[in-house]
MILUM-572244 format. One line per field, with one value per residue (C-alpha): residue number from 0; residue in three letters; x, y, z. Coordinates in nm, 3 decimals. Example, Ala and Ser with C-alpha at 12.3 -4.5 7.8 and 13.67 -1.06 7.14 Angstrom:
<sites>
num <- (0, 1)
residu <- (ALA, SER)
X <- (1.230, 1.367)
Y <- (-0.450, -0.106)
Z <- (0.780, 0.714)
</sites>
This chain:
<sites>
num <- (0, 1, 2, 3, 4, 5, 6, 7, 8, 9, 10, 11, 12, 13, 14, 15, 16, 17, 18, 19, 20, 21, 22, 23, 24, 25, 26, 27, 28, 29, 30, 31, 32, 33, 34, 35, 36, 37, 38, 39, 40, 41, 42, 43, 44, 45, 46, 47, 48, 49, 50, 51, 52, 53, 54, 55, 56, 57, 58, 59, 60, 61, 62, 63, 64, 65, 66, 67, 68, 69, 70, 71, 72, 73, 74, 75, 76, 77, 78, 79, 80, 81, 82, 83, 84, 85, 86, 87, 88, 89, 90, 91, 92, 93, 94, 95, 96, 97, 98, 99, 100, 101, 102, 103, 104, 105, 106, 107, 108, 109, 110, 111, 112, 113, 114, 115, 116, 117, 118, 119, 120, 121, 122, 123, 124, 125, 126, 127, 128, 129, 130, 131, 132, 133, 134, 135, 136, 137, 138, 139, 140, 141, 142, 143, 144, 145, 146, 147, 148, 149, 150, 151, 152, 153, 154, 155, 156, 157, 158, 159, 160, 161, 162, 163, 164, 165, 166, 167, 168, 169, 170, 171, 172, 173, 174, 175, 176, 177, 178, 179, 180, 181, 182, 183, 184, 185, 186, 187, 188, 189, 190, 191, 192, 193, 194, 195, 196, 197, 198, 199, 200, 201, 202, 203, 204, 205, 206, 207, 208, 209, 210, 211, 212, 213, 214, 215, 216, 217, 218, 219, 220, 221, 222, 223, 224, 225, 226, 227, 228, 229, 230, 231, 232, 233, 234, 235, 236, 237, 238, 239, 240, 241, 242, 243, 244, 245, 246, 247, 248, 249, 250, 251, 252, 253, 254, 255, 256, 257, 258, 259)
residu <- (UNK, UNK, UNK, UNK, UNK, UNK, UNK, UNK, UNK, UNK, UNK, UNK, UNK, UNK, UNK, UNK, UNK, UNK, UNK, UNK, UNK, UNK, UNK, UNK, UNK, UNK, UNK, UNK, UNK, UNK, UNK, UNK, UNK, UNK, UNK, UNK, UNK, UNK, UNK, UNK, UNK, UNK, UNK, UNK, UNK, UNK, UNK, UNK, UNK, UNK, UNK, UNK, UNK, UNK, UNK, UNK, UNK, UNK, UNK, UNK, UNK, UNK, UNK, UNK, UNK, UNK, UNK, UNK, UNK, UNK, UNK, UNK, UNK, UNK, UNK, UNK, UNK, UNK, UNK, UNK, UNK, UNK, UNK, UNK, UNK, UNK, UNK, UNK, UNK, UNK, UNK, UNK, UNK, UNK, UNK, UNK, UNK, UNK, UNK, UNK, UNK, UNK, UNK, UNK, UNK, UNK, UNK, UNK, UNK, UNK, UNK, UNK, UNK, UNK, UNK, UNK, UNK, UNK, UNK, UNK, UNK, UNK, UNK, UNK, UNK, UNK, UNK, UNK, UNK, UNK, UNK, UNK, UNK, UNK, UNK, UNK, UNK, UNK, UNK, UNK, UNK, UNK, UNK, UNK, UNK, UNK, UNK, UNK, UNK, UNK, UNK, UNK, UNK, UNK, UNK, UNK, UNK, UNK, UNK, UNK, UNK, UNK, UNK, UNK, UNK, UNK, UNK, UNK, UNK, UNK, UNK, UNK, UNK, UNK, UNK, UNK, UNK, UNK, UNK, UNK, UNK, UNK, UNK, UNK, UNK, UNK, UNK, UNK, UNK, UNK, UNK, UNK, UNK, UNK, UNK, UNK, UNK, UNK, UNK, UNK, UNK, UNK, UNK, UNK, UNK, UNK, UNK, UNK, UNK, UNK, UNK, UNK, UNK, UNK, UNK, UNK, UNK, UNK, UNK, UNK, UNK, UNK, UNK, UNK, UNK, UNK, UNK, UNK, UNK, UNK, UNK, UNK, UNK, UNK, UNK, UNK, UNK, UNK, UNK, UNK, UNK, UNK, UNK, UNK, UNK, UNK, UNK, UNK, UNK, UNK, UNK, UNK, UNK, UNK, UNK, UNK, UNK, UNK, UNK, UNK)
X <- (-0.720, -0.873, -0.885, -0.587, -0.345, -0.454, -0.363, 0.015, 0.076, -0.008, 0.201, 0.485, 0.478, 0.570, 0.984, 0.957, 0.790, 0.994, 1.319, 1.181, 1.080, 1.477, 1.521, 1.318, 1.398, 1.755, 1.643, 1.327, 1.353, 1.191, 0.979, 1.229, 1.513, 1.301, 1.260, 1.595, 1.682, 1.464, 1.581, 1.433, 1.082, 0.951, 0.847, 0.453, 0.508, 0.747, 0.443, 0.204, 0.394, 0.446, 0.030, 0.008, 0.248, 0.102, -0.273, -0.141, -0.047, 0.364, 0.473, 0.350, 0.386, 0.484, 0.520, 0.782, 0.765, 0.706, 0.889, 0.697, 0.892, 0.838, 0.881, 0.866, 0.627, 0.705, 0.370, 0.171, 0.514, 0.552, 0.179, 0.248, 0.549, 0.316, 0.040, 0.247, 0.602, 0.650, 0.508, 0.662, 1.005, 1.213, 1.558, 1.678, 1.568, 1.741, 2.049, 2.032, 2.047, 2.336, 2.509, 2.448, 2.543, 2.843, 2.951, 2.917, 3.103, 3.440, 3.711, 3.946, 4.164, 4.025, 3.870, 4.070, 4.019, 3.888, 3.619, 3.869, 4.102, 3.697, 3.578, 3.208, 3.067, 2.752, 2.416, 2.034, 1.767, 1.412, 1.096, 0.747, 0.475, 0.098, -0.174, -0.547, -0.610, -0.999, -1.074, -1.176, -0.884, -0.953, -0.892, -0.522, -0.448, -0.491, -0.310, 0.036, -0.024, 0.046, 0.317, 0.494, 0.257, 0.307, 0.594, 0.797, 1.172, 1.401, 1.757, 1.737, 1.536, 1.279, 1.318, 1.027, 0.938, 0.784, 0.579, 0.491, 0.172, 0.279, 0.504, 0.837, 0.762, 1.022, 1.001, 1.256, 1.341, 1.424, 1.628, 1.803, 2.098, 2.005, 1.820, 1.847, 1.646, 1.454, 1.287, 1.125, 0.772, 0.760, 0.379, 0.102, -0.200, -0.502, -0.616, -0.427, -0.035, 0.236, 0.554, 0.933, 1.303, 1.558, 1.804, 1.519, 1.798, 2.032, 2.435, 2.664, 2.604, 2.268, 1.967, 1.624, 1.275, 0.950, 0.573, 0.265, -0.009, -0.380, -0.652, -1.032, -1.112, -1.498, -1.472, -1.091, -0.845, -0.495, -0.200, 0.058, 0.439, 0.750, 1.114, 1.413, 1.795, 2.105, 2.415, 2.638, 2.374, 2.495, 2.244, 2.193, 2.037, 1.823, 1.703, 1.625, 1.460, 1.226, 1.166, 1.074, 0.828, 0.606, 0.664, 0.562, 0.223, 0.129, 0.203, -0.009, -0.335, -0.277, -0.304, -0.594, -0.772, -0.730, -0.628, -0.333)
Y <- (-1.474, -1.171, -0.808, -0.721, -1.031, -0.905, -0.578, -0.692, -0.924, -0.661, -0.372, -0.679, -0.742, -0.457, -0.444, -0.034, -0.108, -0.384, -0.160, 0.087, -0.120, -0.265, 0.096, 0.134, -0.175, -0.012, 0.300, 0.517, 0.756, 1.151, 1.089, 1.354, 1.110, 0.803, 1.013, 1.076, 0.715, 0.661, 0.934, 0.786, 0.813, 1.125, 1.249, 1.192, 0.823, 0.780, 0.897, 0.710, 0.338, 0.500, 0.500, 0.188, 0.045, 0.271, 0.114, -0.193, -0.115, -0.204, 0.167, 0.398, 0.739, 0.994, 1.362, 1.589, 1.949, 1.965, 1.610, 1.323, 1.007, 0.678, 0.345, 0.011, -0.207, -0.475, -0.670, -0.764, -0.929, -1.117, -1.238, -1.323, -1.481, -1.681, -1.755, -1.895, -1.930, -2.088, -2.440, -2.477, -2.458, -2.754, -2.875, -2.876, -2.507, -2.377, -2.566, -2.414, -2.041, -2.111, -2.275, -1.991, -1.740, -1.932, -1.933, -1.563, -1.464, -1.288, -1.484, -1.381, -1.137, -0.959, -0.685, -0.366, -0.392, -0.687, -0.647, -0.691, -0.364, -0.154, 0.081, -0.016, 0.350, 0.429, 0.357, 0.414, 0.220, 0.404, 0.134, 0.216, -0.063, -0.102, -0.348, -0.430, -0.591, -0.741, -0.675, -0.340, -0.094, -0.127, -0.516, -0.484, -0.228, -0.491, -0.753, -0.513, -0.395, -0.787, -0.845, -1.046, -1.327, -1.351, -1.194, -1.447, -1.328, -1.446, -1.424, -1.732, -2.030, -2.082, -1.705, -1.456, -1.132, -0.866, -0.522, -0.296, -0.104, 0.232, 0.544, 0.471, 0.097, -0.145, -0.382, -0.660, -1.025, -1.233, -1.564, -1.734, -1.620, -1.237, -1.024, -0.767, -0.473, -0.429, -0.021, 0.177, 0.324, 0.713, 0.730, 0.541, 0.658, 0.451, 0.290, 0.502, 0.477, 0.289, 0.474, 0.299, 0.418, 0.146, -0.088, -0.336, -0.656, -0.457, -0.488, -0.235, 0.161, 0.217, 0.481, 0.352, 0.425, 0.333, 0.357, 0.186, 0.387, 0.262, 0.390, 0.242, 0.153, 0.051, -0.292, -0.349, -0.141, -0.014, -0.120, 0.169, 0.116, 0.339, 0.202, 0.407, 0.388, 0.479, 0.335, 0.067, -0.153, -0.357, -0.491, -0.778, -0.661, -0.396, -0.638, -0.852, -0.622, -0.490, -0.853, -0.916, -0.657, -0.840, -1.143, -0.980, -0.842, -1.180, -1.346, -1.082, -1.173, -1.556, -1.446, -1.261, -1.544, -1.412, -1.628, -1.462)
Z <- (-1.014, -0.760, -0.927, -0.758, -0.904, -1.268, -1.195, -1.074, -1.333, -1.578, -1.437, -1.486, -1.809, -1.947, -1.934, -1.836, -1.510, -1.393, -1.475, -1.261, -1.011, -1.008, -0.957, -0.669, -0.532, -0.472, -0.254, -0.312, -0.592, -0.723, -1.038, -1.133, -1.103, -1.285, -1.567, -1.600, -1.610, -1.918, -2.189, -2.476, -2.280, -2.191, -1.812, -1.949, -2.010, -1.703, -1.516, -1.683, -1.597, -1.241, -1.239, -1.368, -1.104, -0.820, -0.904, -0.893, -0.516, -0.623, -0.591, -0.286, -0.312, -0.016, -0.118, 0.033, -0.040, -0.424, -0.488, -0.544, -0.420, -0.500, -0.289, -0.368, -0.196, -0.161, 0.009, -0.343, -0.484, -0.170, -0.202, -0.583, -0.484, -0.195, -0.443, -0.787, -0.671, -0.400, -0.464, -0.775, -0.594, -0.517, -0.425, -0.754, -0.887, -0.551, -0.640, -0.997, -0.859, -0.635, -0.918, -1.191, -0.883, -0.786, -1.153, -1.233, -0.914, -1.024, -0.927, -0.613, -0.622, -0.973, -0.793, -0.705, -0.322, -0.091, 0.156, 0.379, 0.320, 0.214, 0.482, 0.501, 0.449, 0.609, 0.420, 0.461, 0.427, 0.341, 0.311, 0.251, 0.256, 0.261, 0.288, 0.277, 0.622, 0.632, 0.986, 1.211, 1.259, 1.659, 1.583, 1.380, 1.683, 1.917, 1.750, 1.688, 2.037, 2.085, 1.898, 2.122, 2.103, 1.730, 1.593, 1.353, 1.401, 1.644, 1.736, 1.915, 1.940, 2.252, 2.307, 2.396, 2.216, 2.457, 2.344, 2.601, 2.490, 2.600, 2.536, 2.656, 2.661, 2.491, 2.204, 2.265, 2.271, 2.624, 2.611, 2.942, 2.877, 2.834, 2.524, 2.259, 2.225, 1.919, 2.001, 2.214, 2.177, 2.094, 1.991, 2.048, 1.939, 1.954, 1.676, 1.456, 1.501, 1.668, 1.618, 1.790, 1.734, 1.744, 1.555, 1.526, 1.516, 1.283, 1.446, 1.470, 1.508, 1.325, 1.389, 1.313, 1.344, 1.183, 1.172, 1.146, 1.111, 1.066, 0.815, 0.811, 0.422, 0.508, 0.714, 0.649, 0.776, 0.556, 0.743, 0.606, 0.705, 0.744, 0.848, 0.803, 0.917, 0.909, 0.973, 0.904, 0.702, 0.462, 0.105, 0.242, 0.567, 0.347, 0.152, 0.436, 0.599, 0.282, 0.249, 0.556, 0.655, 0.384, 0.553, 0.879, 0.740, 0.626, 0.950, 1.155, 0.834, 0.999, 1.333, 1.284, 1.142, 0.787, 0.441, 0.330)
</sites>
């Protein structure tokens, strides 16, 4: 295993960091607020697993103000997941999880309301990612200023995804029959940041915006991303979406020529 596998399966096994990264996983958090969540811990050993997951590259860190928040990135799970999980899985296992999910379901009508008679209230989503990328910062610019050649998500089959380069340009998907808009481009700053606002696929009335800004770490270049929104976004889209973003990142390594 590389350096950087050790260092996530470590950070793992200890039960602490994986309930705090179950914590994260649900919306960014203060280290204030993890700390609370652990009162037979104190803040000093909160802080200390937060290192050891930060070093491990599963928790980022943005500071606002005096806060310290933590998000869950979710790129080095998806490449564990890559590496050791995914060809072990088969047919049956999958078959399993729907059966032990199916199962622990609570039967119709014991819950106080139904979906149906809810209000969906409006919700957030918050994601914060980063990755190593082994090529030149001017070459990763490049490629996301062609995303459209590569870009793995589509709302319809034998579509086309177009990005226009340029501030005010649009991000968006073409089909014969019309298209959906994914953003537009507020900032473009080469080879530093790309910056859109838009739904980016999500339905309904929803704000969004997000980031990718570019860093040179000696030959390789640190891909760091921002998405937030707000709206009517339900947990399966926001987990979809935090999920996907990894998936993203490691379909921009293949196009670049890069073993994921």
């Amino acid at each position: 295993m590389s350096p950087a596998s050790d260092l996530v399966w470590k950070a793992l096994a200890d039960p602490t960091r994986r309930t705090l990264l179950d914590l994260l996983r649900d919306q960014p958090r203060t280290t204030g607020e993890l700390a609370e969540a652990f009162p037979g811990l104190t803040r000093f050993a909160v802080m200390k697993h937060l290192g050891v997951l930060e070093q491990a590259e599963l928790v980022l860190v943005r500071r606002r103000g005096r806060e310290r928040w933590n998000y869950l990135n979710g790129v080095p799970l998806r490449s564990a997941y890559e590496r050791w999980m995914r060809p072990y899985a088969n047919q049956w296992a999958d078959s399993l999880l729907r059966l032990k999910d199916t199962v622990e379901q609570p039967e119709k009508g014991t819950t106080a309301m139904t979906t149906a008679t809810q209000a969906l209230p409006l919700t957030s989503i918050d994601i914060a990612q980063e990755t190593r990328v082994a090529a030149p910062r001017e070459k990763v610019f490049d490629a996301l200023c062609k995303m459209g050649d590569w870009w793995p998500h589509r709302f319809h089959e034998q579509s086309t995804v177009h990005f226009e380069p340029e501030v005010g340009g649009r991000f968006w998907e073409e089909w014969p029959t019309g298209g959906a808009l994914y953003a537009t481009v507020d900032k473009l700053r080469r080879p530093e940041l790309i910056e859109c606002t838009g739904p980016m696929g999500m339905t309904g009335p929803v704000l969004g915006s997000f980031a990718l800004t570019l860093e040179e770490d000696g030959e390789a270049t640190v891909v760091k991303l921002t998405h937030r929104a707000y709206g009517d976004i339900d947990e399966e889209t926001r987990v979809g979406y935090t999920e996907g973003w990894g998936e993203i990142i490691k379909v921009l390594n293949t196009y670049l020529g890069i073993a994921g």
